[in-house]
ZATIMAR-518052 format. One line per 4 residues: number of its first residue (from 1); for each residue z negated, y negated, x of C-alpha. Coordinates in steps of 0.02 Angstrom, whole numbers, plus 50000, padded with zeros to 5 digits. Example, Ala and Ser with C-alpha at 12.3 -4.5 7.8 and 13.67 -1.06 7.14 Angstrom:
2
1) 49610 50225 50615 | 49643 50053 50684
This chain:
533
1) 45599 43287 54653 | 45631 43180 54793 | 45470 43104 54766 | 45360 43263 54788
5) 45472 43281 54960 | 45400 43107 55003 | 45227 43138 54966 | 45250 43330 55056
9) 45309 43242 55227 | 45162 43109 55211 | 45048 43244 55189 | 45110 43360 55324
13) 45126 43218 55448 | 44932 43145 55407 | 44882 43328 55439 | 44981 43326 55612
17) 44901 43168 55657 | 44725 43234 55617 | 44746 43399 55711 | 44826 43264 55847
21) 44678 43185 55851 | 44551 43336 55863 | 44650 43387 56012 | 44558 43359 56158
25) 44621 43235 56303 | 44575 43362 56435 | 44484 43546 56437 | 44464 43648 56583
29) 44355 43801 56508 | 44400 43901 56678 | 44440 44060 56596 | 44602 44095 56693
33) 44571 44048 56896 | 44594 43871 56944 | 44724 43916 57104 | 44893 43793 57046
37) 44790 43691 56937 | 44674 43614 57059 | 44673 43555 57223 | 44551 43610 57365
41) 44537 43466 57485 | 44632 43502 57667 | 44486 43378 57752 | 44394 43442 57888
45) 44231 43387 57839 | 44257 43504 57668 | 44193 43680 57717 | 44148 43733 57575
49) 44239 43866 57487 | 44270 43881 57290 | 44263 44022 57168 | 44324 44072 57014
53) 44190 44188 56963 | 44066 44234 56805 | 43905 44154 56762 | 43733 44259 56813
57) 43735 44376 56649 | 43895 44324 56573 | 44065 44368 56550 | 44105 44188 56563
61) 44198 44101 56696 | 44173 43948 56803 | 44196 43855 56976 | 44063 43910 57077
65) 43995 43834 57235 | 43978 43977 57343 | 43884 43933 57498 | 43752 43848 57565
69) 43722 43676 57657 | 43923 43638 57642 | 44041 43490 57583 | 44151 43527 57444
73) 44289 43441 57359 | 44434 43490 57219 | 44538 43394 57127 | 44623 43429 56963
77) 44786 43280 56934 | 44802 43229 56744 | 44959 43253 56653 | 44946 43085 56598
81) 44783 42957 56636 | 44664 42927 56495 | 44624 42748 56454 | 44447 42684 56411
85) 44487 42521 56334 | 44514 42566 56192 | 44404 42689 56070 | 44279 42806 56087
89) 44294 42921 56248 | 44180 43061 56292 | 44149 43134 56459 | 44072 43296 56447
93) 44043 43451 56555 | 43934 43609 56573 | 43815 43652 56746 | 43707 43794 56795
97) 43611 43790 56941 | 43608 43968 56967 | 43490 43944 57125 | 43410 43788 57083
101) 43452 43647 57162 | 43326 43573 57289 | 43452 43451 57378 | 43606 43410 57332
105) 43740 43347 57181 | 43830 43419 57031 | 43910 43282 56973 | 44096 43232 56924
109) 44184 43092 56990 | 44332 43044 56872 | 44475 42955 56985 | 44558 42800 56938
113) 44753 42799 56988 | 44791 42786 57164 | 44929 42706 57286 | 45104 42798 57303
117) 45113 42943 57397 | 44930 42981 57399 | 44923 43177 57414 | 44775 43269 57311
121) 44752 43361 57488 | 44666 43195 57538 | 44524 43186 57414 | 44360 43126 57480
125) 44219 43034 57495 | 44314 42876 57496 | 44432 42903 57350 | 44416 42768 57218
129) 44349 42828 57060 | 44299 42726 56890 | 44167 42817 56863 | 44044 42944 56929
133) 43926 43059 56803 | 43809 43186 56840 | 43649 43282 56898 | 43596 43233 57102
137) 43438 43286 57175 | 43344 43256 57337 | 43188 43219 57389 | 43142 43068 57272
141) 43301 43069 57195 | 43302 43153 57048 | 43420 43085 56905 | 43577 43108 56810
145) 43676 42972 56878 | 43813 42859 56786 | 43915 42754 56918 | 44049 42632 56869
149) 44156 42566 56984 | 44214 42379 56893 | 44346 42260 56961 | 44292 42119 56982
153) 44440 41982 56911 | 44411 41850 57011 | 44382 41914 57192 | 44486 42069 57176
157) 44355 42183 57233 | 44271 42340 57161 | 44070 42344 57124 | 43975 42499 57082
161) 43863 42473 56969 | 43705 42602 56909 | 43655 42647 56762 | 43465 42597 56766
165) 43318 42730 56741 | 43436 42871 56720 | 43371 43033 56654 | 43288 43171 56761
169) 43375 43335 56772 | 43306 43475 56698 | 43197 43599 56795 | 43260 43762 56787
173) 43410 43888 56822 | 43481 43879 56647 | 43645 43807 56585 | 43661 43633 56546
177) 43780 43517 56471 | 43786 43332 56520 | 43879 43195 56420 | 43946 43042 56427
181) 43980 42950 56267 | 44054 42778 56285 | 44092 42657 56105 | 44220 42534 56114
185) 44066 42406 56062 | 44024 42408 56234 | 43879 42543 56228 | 43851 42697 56308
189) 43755 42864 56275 | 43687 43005 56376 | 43652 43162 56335 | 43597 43308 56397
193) 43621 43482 56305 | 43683 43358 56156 | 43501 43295 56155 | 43515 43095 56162
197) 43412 43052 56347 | 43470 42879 56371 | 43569 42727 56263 | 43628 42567 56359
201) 43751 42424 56365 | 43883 42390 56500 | 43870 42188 56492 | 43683 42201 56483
205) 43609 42158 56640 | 43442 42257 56585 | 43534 42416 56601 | 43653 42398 56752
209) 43620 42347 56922 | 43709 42244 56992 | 43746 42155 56815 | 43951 42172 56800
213) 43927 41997 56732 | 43882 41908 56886 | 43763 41754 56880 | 43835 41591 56853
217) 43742 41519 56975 | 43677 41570 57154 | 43575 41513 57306 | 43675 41409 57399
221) 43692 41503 57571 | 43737 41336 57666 | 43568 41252 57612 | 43416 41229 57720
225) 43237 41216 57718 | 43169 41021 57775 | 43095 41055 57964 | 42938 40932 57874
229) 42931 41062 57693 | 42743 41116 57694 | 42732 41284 57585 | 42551 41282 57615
233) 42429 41272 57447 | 42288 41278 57554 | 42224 41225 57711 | 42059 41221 57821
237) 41940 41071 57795 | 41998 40959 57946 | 41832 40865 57915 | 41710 41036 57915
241) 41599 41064 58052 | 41500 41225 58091 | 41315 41217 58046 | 41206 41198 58199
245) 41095 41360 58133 | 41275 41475 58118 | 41247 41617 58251 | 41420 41683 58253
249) 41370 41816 58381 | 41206 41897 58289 | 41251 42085 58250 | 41278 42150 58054
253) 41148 42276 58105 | 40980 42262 58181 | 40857 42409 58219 | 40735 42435 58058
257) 40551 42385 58161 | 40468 42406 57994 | 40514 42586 57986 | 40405 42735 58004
261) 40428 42904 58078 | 40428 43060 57919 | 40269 43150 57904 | 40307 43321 57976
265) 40470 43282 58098 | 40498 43422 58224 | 40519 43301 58346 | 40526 43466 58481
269) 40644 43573 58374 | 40842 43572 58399 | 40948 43548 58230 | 41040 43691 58306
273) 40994 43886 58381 | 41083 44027 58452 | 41105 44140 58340 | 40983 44284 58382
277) 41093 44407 58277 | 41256 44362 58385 | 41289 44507 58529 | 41408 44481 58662
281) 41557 44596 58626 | 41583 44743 58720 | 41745 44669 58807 | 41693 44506 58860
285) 41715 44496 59053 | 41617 44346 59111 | 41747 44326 59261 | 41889 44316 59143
289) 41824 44224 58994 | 41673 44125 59072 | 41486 44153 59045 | 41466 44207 58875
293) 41349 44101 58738 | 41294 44138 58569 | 41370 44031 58423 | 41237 43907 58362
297) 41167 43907 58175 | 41070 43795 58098 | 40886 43783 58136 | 40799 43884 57982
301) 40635 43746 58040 | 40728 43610 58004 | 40778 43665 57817 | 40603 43625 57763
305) 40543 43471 57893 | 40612 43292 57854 | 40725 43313 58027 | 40732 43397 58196
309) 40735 43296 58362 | 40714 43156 58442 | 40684 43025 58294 | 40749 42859 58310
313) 40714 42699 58195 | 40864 42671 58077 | 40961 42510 58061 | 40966 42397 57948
317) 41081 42243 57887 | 41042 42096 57966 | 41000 41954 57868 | 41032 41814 58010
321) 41215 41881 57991 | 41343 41764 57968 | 41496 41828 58054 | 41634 41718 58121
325) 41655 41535 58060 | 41798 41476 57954 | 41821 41310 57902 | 41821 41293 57697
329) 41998 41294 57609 | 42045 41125 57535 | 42196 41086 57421 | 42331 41054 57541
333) 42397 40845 57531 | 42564 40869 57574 | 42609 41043 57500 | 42783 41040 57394
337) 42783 41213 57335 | 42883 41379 57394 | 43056 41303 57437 | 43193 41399 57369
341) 43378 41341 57411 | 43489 41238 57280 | 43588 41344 57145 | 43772 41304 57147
345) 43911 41386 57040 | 43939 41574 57093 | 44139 41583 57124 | 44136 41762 57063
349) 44060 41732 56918 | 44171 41807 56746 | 44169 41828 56588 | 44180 41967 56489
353) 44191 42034 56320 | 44210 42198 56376 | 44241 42323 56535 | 44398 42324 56614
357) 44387 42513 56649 | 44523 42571 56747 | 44616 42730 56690 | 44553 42909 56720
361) 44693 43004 56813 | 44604 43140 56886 | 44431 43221 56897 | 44368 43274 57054
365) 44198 43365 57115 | 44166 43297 57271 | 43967 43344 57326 | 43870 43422 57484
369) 43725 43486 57429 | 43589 43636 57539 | 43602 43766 57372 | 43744 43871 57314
373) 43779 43956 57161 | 43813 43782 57064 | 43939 43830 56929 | 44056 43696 56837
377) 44120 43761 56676 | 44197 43670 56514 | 44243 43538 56593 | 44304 43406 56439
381) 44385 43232 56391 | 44396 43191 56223 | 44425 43050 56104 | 44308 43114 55952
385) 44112 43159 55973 | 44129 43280 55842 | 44271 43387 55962 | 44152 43374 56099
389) 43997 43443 56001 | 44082 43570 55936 | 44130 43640 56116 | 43963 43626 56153
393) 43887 43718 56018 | 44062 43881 56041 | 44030 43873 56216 | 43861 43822 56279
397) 43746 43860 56161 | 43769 44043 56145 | 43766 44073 56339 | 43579 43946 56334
401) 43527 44046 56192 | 43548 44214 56297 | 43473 44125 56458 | 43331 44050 56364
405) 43254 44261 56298 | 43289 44320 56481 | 43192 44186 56552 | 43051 44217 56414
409) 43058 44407 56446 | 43023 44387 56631 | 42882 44259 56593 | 42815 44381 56495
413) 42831 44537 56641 | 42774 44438 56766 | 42624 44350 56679 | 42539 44206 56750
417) 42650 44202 56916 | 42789 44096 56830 | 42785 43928 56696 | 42721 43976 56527
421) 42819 43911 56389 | 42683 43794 56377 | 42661 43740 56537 | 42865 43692 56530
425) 42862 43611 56390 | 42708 43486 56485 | 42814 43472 56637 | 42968 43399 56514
429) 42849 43283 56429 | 42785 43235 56607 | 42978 43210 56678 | 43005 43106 56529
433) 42843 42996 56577 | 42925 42980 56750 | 43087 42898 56681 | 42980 42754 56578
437) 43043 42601 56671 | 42891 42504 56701 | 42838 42670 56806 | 42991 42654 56926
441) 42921 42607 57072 | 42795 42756 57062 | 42935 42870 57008 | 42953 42943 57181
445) 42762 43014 57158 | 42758 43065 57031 | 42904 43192 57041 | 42854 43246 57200
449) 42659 43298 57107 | 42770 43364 56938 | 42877 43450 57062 | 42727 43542 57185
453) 42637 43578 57007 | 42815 43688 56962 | 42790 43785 57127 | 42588 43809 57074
457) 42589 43834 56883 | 42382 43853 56899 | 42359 43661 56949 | 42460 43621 56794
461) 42320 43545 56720 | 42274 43456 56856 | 42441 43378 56887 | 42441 43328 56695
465) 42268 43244 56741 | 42350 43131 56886 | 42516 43086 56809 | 42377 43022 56661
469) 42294 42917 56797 | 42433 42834 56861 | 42491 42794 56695 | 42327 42718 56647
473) 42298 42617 56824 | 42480 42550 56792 | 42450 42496 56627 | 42289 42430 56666
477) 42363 42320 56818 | 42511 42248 56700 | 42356 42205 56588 | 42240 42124 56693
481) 42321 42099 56850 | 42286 42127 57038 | 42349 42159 57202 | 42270 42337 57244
485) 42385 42461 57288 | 42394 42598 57170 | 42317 42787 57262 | 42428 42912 57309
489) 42425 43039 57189 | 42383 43227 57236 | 42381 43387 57147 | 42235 43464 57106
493) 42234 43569 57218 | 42254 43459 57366 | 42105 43350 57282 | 41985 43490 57302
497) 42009 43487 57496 | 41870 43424 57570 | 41862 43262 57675 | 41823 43261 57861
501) 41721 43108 57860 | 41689 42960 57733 | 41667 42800 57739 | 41550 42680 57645
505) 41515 42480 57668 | 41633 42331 57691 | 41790 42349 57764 | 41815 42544 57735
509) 41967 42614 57642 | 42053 42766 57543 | 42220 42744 57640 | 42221 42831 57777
513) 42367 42917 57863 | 42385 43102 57912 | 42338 43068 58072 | 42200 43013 58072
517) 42143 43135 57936 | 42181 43285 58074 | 42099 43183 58198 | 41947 43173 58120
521) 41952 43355 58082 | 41981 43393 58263 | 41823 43276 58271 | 41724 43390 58165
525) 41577 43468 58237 | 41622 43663 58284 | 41529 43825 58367 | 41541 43886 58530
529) 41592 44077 58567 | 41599 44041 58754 | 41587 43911 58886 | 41734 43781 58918
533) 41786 43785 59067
């Protein structure tokens, strides 16, 4: 008897355990309003007022960002702080950019413990936080970032360090849920809508920059370079001499005295006419708006002669041409190579086993951002995956579900105005291109062409066509090599735009700047409707 009591209280207590265990650390679903449980920041910078008010064709509840080109920041305390040494821990929360978001963050900064008598009034910018998770958009910046802020054990001080080729953030107005899995084996997922966008390792320095292992060694900041070190692999022939016949001052060009004026050349016929169907309007006063003239056309004559007016020999390249002289390049005698300063033992340098995370003992929102109707919902800390999926898939899923047929019902009304299923599912694929990390330094481009394509769904094609040639010229310079710079790359729209002028020969090039591209269409020849004056 007193054994089945034993085995009764084991069983009961490993089921209390286990339902201990499911619990979650924290869950702020929002249903009830967040006035008492969280803390609207008293700084002036913080204009921004919060809501408690329903998703866009929901009954459920969230914190909204209400207005527009504001700072916000609230602050919910812990009723104890959650440790990340130990175990699995998953951050997790849900996001709808009602709006869109064209400039600004949604992210969650989970606070480390501060110094006695900090107030929760105070929260800012420059509270410390361990780490920092979410979506952040603007201009070129467009990722879900993953910030931790390390101490480092030997100087004291705290280094942020980023989470390498994040993920993008998903184009649309639906809701989204973003987590943060991190393994006591030192790795870390992300995820977005529980889809897997991005595995790393803390201690890897592949994955975080700066490394939170430091170097062992560094440069050594009091070295010098030698007043006599020659970095120089080459250098001009001392010993070369100009050739007696080199005529640095003969022209590239020289007039073609071999040429021959066309057979049939109007030589007395302009290239342009009035136009004899023009009539000056009724309202032109010649005291007022000058002496009036007929726009020009084309000459009709000169359509089927070789050319109209005065004819003039052509040139041609010169073949005494030499240009300026330059000495030949020799190996250089005394070159020693690029000098680089000595390495010596970096006094920060750790090491490490494993993050020494500091405690989460609040979360805090703390963004400005140029959209409103950003709404935080679900808002989760948990020990177990499994408890954090299954809040997703209760809470989130149903409301994406319902979000997802609404937004294919009004593709469907409003027909080839908006992104076809299609035409989304190209512009993931293409957002997923943009986060391959030998592409990073083209990123920026690339999202601003996927991003004009989402405003003009009929260049999509087009847009697929010059994400495709980036790709390829990137791949082909990681092949082969080279120095050229890699062409901007432009919709297809903006291809079709004709140029102004164009160059051809030595010495012309692609890159031009805006300027002079208006310049030259200023340049461009135009037709007169009356006189200058």
């Amino acid at each position: 008897m007193m054994g089945g009591r034993a085995l009764l209280l084991l069983l009961v207590s490993a089921l209390l355990v286990q339902i201990r265990a499911s619990d979650p650390l924290l869950y702020e679903p929002f249903d009830e309003d967040f006035e008492g449980r969280w803390v609207v920041s008293k700084k002036d910078d913080y204009q921004g007022v919060w809501k408690h008010a329903k998703s866009d064709g929901h009954e459920d509840y969230g914190l909204l960002v209400s207005e527009k080109a504001r700072k916000y920041a609230i602050i919910k305390e812990l009723d104890e702080p959650v440790t990340l040494k130990d175990g699995t821990v998953v951050l997790q929360f849900e996001v709808r950019l009602q709006n869109g978001l064209e400039c600004g963050g949604a992210y969650i900064k989970y606070i480390r413990p501060q110094d006695a008598g900090w107030d929760a009034k105070e929260f800012d910018n420059e509270t410390p936080y361990t780490i920092m998770f979410g979506p952040d958009k603007c201009g070129s910046t467009n990722k879900v970032h993953f910030i931790l802020k390390h101490k480092n054990p030997k100087t004291g001080k705290y280094v942020e360090h980023h989470l390498k080729f994040p993920p993008s953030i998903p184009y649309d107005k639906l809701s989204h849920v973003y987590t943060a899995i991190l393994k006591p084996d030192n790795e870390v997922r992300i995820l977005i809508d529980g889809e897997e966008k991005k595995k790393a390792n803390f201690l890897s320095a592949d994955d975080f920059e700066p490394a939170l292992i430091p170097p062992k060694t560094i440069p050594d900041p009091d070295d010098k370079k030698p007043e006599d070190w020659d970095e120089r692999a080459k250098i001009p022939d001392p010993d070369a001499v100009k050739p007696d016949d080199w005529d640095e001052d003969a022209p590239m060009e020289i007039v073609d005295e071999e040429a021959t004026k066309p057979e049939g050349w109007l030589d007395d016929e302009p290239e342009e006419i009035d136009d004899p169907e023009a009539a000056k309007p009724e309202d032109w006063d010649d005291e007022e708006d000058g002496e009036w003239e007929a726009p020009k056309i084309d000459n009709p004559k000169c359509e089927e002669a070789p050319g109209c007016g005065e004819w003039k020999r052509p040139m041609k390249q010169n073949p005494a041409y030499k240009g300026k002289w330059h000495a030949p390049m020799i190996d250089n005698p005394n070159y020693k190579g690029i000098w680089k300063p000595q390495e010596i033992p970096n006094p920060e340098y750790f090491e490490l086993d494993k993050p020494d995370f500091d405690p989460i003992a609040a979360i805090g929102i703390e963004i400005w951002t140029m959209q409103d109707g950003i709404l935080f919902d679900n808002i989760l800390i948990a020990d177990d995956e499994k408890v954090a999926t299954s809040i997703l898939e209760k809470t989130w899923k149903p409301k994406y579900d319902v979000e997802k047929e609404k937004e294919k019902a009004e593709e469907a009304a409003g027909g080839a105005d908006g992104l076809s299923e299609f035409q989304k599912k190209i512009f993931d694929i293409l957002y997923k291109v943009a986060d391959v990390p030998f592409l990073a330094p083209y990123k920026a481009k690339i999202i601003d062409v996927i991003e004009k394509g989402e405003k003009q769904p009929n260049i999509t094609i087009g847009i697929l066509v010059s994400v495709v040639v980036v790709f390829v010229t990137v791949f082909f310079r990681i092949l082969f090599g080279g120095k050229k710079p890699v062409a901007p790359v432009k919709p297809a729209a903006e291809a079709k735009k004709p140029k102004a002028t164009e160059t051809d020969g030595a010495g012309s090039s692609g890159d031009k700047d805006e300027n002079e591209d208006e310049k030259e269409e200023t340049a461009a020849p135009r037709r007169r409707t009356r006189r200058e004056t």
